[in-house]
PyMOL CGO cylinders between C-alpha atoms (Angstrom):
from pymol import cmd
from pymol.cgo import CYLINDER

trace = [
    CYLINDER, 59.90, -3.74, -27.73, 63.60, -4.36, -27.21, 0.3, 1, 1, 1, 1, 1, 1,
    CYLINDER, 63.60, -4.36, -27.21, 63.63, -7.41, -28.28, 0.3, 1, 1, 1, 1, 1, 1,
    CYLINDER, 63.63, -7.41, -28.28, 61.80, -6.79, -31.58, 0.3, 1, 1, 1, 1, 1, 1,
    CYLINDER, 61.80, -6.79, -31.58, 63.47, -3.96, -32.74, 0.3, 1, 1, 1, 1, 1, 1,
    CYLINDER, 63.47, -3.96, -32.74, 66.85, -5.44, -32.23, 0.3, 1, 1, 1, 1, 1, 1,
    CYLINDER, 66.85, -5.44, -32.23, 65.08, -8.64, -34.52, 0.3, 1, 1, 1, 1, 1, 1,
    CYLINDER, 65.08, -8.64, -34.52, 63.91, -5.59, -37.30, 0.3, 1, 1, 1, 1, 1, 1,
    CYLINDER, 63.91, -5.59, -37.30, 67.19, -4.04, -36.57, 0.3, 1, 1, 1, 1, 1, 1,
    CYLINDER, 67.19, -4.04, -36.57, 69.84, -6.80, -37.03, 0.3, 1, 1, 1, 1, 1, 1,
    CYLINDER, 69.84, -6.80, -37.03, 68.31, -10.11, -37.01, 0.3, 1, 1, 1, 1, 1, 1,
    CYLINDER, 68.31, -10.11, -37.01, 65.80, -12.16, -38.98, 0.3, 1, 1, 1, 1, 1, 1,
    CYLINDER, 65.80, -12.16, -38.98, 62.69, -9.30, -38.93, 0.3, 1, 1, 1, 1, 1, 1,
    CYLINDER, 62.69, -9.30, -38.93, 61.00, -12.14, -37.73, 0.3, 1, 1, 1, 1, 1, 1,
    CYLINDER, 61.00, -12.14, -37.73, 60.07, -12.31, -34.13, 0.3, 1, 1, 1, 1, 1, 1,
    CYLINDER, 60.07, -12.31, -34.13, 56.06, -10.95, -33.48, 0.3, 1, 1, 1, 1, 1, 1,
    CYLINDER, 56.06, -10.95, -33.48, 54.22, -10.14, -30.22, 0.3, 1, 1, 1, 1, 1, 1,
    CYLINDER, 54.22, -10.14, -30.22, 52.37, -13.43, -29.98, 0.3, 1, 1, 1, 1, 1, 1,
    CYLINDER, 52.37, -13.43, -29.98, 55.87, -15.84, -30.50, 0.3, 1, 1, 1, 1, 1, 1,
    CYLINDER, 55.87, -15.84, -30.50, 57.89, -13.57, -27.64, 0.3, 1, 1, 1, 1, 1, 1,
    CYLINDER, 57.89, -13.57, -27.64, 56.92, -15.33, -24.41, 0.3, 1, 1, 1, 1, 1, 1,
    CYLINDER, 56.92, -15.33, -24.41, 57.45, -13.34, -21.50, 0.3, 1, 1, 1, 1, 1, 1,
    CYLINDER, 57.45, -13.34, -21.50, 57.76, -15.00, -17.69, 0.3, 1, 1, 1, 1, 1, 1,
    CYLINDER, 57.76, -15.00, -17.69, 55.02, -14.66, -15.34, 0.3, 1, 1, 1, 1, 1, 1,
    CYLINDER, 55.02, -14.66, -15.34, 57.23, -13.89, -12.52, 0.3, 1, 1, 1, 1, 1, 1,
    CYLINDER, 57.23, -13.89, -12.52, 59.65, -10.94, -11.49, 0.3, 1, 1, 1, 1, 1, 1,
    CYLINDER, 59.65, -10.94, -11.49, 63.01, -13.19, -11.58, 0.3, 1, 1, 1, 1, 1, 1,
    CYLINDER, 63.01, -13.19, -11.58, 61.74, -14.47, -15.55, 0.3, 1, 1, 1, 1, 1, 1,
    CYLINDER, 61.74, -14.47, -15.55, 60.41, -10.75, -16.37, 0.3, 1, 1, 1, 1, 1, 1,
    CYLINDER, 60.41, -10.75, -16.37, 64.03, -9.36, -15.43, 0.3, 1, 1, 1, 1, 1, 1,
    CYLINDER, 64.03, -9.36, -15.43, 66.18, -12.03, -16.87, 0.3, 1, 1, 1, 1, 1, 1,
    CYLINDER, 66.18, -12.03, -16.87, 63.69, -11.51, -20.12, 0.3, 1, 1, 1, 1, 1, 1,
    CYLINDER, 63.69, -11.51, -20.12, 64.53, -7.54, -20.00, 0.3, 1, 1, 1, 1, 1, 1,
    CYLINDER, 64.53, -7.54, -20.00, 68.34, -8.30, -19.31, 0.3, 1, 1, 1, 1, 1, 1,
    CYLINDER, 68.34, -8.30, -19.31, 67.99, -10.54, -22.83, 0.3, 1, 1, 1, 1, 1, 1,
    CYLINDER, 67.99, -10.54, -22.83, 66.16, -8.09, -24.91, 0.3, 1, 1, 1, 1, 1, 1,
    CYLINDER, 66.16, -8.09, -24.91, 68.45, -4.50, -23.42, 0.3, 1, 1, 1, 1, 1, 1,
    CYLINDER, 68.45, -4.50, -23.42, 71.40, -7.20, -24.71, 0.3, 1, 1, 1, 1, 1, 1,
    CYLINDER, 71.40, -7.20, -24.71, 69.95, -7.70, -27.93, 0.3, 1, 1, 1, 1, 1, 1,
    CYLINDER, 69.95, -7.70, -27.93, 69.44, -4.04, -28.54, 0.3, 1, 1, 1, 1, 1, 1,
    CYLINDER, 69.44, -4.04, -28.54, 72.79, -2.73, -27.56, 0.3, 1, 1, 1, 1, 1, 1,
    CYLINDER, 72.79, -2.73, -27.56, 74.58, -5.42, -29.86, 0.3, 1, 1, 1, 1, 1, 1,
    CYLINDER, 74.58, -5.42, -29.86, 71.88, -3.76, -32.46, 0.3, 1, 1, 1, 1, 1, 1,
    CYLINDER, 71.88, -3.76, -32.46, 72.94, -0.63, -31.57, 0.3, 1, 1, 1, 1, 1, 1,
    CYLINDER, 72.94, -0.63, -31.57, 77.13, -1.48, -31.31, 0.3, 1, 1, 1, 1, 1, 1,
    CYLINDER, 77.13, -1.48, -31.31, 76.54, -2.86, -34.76, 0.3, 1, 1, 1, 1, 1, 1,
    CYLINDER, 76.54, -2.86, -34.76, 75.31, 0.32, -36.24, 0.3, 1, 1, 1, 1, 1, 1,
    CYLINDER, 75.31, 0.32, -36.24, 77.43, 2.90, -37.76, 0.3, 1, 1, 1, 1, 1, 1,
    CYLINDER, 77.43, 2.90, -37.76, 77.53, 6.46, -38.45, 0.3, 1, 1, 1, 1, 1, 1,
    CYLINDER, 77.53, 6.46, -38.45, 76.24, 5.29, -41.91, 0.3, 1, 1, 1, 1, 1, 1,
    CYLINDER, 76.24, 5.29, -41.91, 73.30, 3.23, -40.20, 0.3, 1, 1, 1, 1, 1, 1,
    CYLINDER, 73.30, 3.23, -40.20, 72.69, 6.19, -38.38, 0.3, 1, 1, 1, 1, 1, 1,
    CYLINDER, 72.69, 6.19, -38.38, 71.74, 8.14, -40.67, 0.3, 1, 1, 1, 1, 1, 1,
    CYLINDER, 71.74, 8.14, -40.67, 69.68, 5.78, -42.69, 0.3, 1, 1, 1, 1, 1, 1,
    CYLINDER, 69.68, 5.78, -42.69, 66.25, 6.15, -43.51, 0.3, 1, 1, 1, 1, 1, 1,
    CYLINDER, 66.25, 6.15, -43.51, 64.28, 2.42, -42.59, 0.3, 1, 1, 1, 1, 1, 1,
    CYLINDER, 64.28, 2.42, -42.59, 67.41, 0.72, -41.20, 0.3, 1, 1, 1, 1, 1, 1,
    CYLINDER, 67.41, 0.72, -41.20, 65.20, -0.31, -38.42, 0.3, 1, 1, 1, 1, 1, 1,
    CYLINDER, 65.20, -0.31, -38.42, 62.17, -2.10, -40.03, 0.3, 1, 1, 1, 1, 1, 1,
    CYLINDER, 62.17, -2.10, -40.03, 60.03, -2.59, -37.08, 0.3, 1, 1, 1, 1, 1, 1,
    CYLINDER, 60.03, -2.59, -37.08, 57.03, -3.14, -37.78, 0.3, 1, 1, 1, 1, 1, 1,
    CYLINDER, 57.03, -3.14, -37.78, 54.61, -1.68, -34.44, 0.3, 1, 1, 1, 1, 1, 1,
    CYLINDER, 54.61, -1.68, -34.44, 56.06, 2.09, -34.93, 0.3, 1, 1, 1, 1, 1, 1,
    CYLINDER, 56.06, 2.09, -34.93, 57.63, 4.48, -37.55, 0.3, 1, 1, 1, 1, 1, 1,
    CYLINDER, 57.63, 4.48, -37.55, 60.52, 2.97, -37.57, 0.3, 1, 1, 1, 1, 1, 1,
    CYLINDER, 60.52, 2.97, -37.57, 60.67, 2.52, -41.43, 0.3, 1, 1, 1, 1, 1, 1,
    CYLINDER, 60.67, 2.52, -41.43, 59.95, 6.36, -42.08, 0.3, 1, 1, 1, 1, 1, 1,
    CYLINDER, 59.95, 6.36, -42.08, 62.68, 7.20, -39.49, 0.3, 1, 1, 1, 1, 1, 1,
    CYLINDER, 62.68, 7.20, -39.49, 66.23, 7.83, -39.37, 0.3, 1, 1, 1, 1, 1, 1,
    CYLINDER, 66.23, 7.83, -39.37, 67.71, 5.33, -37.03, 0.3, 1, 1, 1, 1, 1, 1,
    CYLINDER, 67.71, 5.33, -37.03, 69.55, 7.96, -34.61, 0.3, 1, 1, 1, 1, 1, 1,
    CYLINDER, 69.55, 7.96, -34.61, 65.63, 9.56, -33.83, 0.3, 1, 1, 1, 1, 1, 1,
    CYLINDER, 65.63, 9.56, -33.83, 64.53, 5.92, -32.97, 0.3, 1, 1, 1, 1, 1, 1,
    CYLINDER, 64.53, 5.92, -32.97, 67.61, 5.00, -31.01, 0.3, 1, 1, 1, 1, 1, 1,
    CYLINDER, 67.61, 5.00, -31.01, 66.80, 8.63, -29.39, 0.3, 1, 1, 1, 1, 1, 1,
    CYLINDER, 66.80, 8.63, -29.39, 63.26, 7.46, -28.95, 0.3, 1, 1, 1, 1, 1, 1,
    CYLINDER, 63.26, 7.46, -28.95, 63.76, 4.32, -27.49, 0.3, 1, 1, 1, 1, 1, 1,
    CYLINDER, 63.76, 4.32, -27.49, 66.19, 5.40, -24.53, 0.3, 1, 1, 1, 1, 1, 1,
    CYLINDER, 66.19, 5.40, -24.53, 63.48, 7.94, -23.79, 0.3, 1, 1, 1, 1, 1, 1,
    CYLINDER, 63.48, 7.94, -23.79, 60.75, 5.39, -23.49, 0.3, 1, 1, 1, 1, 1, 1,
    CYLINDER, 60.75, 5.39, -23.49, 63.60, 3.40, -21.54, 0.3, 1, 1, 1, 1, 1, 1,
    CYLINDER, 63.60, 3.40, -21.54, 64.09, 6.00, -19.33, 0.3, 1, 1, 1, 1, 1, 1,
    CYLINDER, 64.09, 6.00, -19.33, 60.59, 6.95, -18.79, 0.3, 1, 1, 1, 1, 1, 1,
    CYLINDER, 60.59, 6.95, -18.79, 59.09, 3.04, -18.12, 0.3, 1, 1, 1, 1, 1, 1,
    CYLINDER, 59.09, 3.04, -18.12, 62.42, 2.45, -15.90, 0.3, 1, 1, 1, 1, 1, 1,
    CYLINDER, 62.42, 2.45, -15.90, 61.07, 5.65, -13.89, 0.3, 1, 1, 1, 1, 1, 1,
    CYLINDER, 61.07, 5.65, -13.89, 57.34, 3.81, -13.34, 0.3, 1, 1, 1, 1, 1, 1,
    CYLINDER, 57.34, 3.81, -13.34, 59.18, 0.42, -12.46, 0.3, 1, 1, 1, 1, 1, 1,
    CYLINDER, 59.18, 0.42, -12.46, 60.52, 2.30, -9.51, 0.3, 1, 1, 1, 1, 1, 1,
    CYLINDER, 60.52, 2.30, -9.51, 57.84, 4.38, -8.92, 0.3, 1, 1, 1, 1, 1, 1,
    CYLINDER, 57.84, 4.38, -8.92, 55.95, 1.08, -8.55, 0.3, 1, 1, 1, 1, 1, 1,
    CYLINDER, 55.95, 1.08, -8.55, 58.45, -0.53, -6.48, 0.3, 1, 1, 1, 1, 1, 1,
    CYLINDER, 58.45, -0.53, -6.48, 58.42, 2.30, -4.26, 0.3, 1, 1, 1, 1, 1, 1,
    CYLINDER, 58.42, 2.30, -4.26, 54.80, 2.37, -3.47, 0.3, 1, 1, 1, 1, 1, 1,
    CYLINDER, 54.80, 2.37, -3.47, 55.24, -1.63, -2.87, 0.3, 1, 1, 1, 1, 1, 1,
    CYLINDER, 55.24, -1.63, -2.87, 57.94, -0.85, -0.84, 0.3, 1, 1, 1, 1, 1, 1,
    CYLINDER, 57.94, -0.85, -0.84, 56.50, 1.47, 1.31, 0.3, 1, 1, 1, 1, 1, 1,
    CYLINDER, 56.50, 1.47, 1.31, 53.01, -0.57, 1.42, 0.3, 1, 1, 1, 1, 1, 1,
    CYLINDER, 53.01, -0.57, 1.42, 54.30, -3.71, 3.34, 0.3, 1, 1, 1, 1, 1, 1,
    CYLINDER, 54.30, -3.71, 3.34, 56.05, -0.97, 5.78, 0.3, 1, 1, 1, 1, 1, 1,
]
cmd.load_cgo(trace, "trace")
């Protein structure tokens, strides 16, 4: 999601679910989210007020971004950050406390 939406946001609008390769491992899948959370704060340090407060200026294509103003997705996506980083350590938790 990251990754695309800084692509809709800032780069090409070109980069689709099936060509985004993610690693089968934990090392790869955190290196891939350390890449994508880069790409969408240089999205986000590019924007300003102006951006903002546009209508659309994030195209993706998978939401409502196109219909929304850019601060209620940037609001939006640090929520679903927030709330996915909370079941990734949930998760590792419950691993955690398994092998104990």
């Amino acid at each position: 999601m990251l990754a695309r939406r800084a692509d809709y946001t800032v780069g090409g609008h070109s980069l689709t679910r099936d060509a985004y390769r993610s690693s089968g491992d934990a090392a790869g899948a955190v290196a891939d989210f350390d890449r994508a959370a880069s790409a969408w704060r240089e999205a986000l340090l590019a924007a300003d007020d102006a951006a903002l407060d546009t209508v659309g200026h994030c195209a993706y294509p998978s939401g409502s971004d196109p219909e929304e103003l850019f601060l209620g997705v940037v609001a939006w996506v640090n929520q679903e950050l927030v709330h996915h980083a909370a079941e990734i350590a949930l998760l590792r938790d419950l691993y955690r406390e398994r092998r104990a």
